[in-house]
C-alpha positions in Angstrom: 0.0 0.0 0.0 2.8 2.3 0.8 4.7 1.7 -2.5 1.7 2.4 -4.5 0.8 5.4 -2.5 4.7 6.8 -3.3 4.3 5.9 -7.0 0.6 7.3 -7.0 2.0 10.5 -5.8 4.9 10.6 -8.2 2.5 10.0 -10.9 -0.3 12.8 -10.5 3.2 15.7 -9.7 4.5 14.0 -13.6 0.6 14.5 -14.8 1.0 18.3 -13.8 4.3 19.4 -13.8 6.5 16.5 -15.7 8.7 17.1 -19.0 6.6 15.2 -22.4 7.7 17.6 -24.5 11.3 16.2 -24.9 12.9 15.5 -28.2 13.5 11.6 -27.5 10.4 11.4 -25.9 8.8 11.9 -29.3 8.5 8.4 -30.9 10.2 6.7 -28.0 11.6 3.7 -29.7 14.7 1.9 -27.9 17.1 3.6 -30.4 16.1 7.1 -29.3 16.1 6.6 -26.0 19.1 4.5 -25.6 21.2 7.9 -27.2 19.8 10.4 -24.7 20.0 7.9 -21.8 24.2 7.8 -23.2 24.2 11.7 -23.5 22.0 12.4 -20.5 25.0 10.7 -18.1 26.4 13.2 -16.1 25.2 16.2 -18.4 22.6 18.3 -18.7 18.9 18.1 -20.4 19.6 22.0 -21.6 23.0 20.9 -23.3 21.6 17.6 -24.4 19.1 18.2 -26.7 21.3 20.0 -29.9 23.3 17.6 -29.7 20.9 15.1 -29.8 19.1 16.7 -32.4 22.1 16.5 -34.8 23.1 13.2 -34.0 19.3 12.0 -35.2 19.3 13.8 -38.5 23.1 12.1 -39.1 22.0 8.9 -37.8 18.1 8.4 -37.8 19.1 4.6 -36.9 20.8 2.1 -35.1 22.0 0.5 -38.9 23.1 4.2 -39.9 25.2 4.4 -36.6 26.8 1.4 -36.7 27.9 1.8 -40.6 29.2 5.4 -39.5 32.6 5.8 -39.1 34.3 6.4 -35.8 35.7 10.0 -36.3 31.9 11.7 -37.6 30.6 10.0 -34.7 33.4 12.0 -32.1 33.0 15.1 -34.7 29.1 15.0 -34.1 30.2 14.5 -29.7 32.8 17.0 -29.6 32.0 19.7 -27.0 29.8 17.2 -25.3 32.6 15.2 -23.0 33.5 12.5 -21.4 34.5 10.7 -24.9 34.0 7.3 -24.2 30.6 7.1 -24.8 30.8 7.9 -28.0 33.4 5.4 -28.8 31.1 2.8 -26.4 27.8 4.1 -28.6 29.6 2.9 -32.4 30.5 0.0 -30.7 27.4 -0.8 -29.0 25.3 -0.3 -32.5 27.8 -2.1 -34.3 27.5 -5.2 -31.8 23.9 -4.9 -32.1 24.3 -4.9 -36.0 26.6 -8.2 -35.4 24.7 -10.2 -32.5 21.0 -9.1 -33.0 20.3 -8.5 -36.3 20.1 -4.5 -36.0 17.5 -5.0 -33.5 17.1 -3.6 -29.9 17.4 -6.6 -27.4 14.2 -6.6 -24.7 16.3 -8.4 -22.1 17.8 -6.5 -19.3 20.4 -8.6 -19.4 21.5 -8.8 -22.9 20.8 -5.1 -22.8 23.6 -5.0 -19.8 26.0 -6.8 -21.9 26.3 -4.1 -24.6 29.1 -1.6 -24.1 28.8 1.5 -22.1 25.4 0.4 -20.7 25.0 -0.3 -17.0 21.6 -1.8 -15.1 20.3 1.4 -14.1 20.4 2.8 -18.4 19.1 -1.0 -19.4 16.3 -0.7 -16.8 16.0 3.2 -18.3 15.9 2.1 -22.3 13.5 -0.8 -21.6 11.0 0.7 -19.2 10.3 3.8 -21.2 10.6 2.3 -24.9 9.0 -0.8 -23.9 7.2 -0.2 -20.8 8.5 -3.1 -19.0 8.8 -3.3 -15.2 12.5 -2.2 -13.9 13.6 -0.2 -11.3 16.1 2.8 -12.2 18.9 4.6 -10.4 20.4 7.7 -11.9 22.0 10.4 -10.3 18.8 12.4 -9.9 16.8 9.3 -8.8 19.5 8.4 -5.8 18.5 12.0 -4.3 15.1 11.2 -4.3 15.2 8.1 -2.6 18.2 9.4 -0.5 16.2 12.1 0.7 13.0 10.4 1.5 14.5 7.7 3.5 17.7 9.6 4.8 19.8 6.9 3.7 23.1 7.8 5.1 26.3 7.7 3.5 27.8 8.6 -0.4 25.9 6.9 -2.5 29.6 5.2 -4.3 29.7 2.5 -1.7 28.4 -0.9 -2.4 26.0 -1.5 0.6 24.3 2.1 0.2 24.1 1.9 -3.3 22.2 -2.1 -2.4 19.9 0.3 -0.1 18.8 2.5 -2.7 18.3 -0.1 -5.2 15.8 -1.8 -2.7 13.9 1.2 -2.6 13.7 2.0 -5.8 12.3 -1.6 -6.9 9.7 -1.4 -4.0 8.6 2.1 -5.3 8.4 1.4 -9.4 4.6 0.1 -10.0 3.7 -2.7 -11.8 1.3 0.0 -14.2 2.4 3.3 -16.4 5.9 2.0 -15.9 7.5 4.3 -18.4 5.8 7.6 -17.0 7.3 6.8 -13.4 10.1 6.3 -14.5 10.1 10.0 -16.6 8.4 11.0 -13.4 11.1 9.9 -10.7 14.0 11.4 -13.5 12.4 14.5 -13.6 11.4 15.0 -9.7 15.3 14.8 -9.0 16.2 16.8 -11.6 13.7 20.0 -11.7 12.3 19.3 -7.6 14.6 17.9 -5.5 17.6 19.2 -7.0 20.8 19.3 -5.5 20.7 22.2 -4.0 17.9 25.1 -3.1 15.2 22.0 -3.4 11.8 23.1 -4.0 10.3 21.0 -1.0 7.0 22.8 -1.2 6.1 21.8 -4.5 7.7 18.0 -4.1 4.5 15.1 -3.9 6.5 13.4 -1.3 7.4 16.4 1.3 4.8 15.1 4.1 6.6 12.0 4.8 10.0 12.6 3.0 12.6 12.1 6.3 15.1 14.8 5.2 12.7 17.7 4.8 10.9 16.6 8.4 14.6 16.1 10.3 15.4 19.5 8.3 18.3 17.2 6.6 17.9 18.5 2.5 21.0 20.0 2.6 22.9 16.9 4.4 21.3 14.3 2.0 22.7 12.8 0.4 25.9 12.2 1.7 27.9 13.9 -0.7 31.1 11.9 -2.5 34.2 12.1 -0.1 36.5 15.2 -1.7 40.2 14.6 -2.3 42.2 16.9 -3.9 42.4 16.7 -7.7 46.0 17.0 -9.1 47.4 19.4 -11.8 48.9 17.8 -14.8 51.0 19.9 -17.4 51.2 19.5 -21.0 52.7 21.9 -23.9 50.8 22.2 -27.1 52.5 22.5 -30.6 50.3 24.8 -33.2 52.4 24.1 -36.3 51.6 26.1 -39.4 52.7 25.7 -42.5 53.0 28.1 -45.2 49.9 27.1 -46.0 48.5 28.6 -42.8 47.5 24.8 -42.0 48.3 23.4 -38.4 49.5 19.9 -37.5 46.8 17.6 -36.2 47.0 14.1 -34.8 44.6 11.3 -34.3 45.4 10.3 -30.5 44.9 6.6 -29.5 41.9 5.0 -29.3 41.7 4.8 -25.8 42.2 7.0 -22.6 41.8 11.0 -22.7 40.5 12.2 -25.8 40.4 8.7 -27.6 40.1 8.7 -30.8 40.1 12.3 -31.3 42.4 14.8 -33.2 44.6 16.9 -31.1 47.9 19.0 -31.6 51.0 17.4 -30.7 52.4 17.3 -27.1 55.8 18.2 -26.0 57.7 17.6 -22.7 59.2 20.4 -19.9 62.0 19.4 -21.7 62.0 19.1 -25.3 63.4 22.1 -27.0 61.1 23.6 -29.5 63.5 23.7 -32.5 65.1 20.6 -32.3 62.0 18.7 -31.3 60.4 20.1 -34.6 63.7 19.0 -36.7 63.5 15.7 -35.1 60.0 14.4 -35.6 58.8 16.4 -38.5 61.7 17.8 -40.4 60.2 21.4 -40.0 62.6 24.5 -40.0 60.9 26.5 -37.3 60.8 30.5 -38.1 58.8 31.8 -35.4 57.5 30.9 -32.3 54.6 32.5 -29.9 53.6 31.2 -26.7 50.4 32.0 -25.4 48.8 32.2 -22.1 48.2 28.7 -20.4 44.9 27.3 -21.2 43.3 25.1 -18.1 40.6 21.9 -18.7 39.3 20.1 -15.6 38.2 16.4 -16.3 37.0 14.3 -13.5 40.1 13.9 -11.9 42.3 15.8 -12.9 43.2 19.8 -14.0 45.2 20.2 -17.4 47.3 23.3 -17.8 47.9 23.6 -21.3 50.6 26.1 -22.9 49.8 26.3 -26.6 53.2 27.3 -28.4 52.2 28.9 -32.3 55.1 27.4 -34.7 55.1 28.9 -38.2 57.5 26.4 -39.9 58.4 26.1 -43.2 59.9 22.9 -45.6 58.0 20.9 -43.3 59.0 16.6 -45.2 60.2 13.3 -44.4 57.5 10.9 -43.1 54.8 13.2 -41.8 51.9 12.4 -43.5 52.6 8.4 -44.5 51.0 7.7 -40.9 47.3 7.7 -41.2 46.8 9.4 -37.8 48.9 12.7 -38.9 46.7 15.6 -41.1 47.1 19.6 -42.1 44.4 20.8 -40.9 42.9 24.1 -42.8 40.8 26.1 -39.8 39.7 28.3 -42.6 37.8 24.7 -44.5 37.4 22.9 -41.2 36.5 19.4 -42.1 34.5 16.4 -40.3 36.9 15.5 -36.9 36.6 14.5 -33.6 37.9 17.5 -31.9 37.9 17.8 -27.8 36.9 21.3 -26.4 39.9 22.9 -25.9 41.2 22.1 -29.6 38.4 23.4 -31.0 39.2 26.6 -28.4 42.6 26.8 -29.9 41.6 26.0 -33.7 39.4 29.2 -33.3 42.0 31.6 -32.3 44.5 30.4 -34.3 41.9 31.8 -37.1 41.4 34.7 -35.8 45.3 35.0 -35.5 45.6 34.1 -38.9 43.0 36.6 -40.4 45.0 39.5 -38.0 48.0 39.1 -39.9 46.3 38.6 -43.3 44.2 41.9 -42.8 47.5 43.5 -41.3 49.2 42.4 -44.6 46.2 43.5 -47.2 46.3 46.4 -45.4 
């Protein structure tokens, strides 16, 4: 009686206030969904949706995805982070393509066998494309439950994270599966946010535990902090005479994987030699400018882009498939991560300075 009475309440709050407006919520078959459930982890509904939007008109379908190739599928991510699921996504439509004939599996646990998707996205994709019965637990859906039962302690840890799960199977109904499940997503995300909840407005406030011990701001438990470390890097802008910069395809795993970058030089390496060495380059000018910071997950990057105009660039530059001149002026259909495409853009505008300086 209690559970249906929480899910009853959920359910009337999504009839009023819920999101069904929602580009993947239109025709919500298990391809649509299973891309924003990939691109909703860990970012934003606001920052989502254009790059959903594009990724649908490029790849309407599981078959077009997995036929793509790797590099449009980072170029269409790039801005959006945390690059691996983009490189999980090919790979999951292509194993889909291989093992299940192009089609969506319906079992949660072939579902969790495909790469990049965990039980909470499988439970996610089949509940609200297929409006079968399983419990969720994203981000926003841990504060809920968190919150209403004061569950102590960061969610991260195996026996509060088998806590929540318990709840949030005795709360999921057996009926309008996929609306709860929109509902509970939504109540964590637009109600019981993070911080500044709006408790009055929340269906659950007369018997939620935090808001009657005055505990919203404890719960839940936030993640225990440790200091994130500062890595270094310097990045090489080479230009050719052609006013075309040096890119290179970085490995296919780890930061940035699969993505086109500049190349990276040590503390040590001394500009002009290092450009002799690997690419035969006579180096005629060289700029530094001001350090450039990116923060991933666990760690700060202090870039220090060096501009290298070079000239009689040769040798064995471009007989390496990962190594390109890049034209910023006719930029082309690559994976680039944020900071590149930062960098790409002022190098243009540095470019058209000193051609307008020049015409002038």
């Amino acid at each position: 009686m209690a559970k249906q009475r929480f899910a009853d309440r959920v359910l009337n709050w999504f009839d009023q206030h819920g999101r069904k407006d929602l580009p993947w919520q239109q025709n919500p078959n298990p391809y649509r969904v299973w891309l924003s459930e990939i691109m909703l982890q860990q970012t934003q509904v606001v920052t989502v949706i254009p790059y959903f939007d594009r990724f649908i008109e490029h790849f309407p379908d599981l078959v077009s995805l997995a036929a793509a190739e790797l590099d449009e599928v980072l170029h269409l991510w790039s801005g959006l982070g945390y690059y691996a699921r983009a490189r999980n996504l090919h790979r999951c439509a292509q194993q889909i393509v291989n093992e299940h004939a192009g089609e969506f599996p319906d079992d949660i646990e072939a579902v969790t066998a495909l790469p990049g998707i965990g039980r909470s996205t499988a439970g996610a994709i089949l509940a609200l494309s297929m409006h079968q019965r399983h419990p969720i637990l994203d981000g926003n859906v841990k504060r809920v439950l968190a919150r209403y039962h004061a569950v102590e302690g960061w969610s991260g840890k195996s026996g509060v994270q088998k806590q929540l799960w318990a709840y949030a199977e005795t709360h999921t109904p057996n009926k309008r599966v996929a609306d709860y499940t929109q509902a509970m997503m939504d109540l964590g995300a637009t109600c019981c946010t993070r911080s500044q909840p709006n408790c009055e407005q929340c269906p659950l406030v007369s018997d939620c535990h935090a808001h009657l011990e005055g505990r919203t701001t404890e719960l839940p438990s936030p993640k225990p902090k440790k200091s994130i470390p500062t890595r270094t890097t310097r990045m090489a802008l080479i230009v050719n005479e052609a006013d075309e910069v040096l890119l290179l395809q970085r490995p296919p795993n780890g930061i940035w994987g699969g993505l086109w970058s500049f190349p990276e030089l040590t503390d040590e390496d001394e500009v002009e030699a290092w450009c002799s060495k690997h690419y035969h380059c006579q180096v005629e000018q060289i700029e530094t400018w001001p350090v450039l910071r990116h923060t991933f997950s666990h760690f700060h990057l202090e870039i220090t882009p060096l501009l290298i105009h070079t000239r009689s660039c040769s040798g064995g530059l471009m007989e390496a498939a990962q190594a390109l001149w890049y034209n910023s002026r006719q930029p082309n259909r690559r994976g680039l991560a944020a900071p590149v495409t930062s960098l790409l853009k002022r190098l243009q505008q540095n470019i058209e300075g000193v051609s307008n300086e020049s015409n002038g």
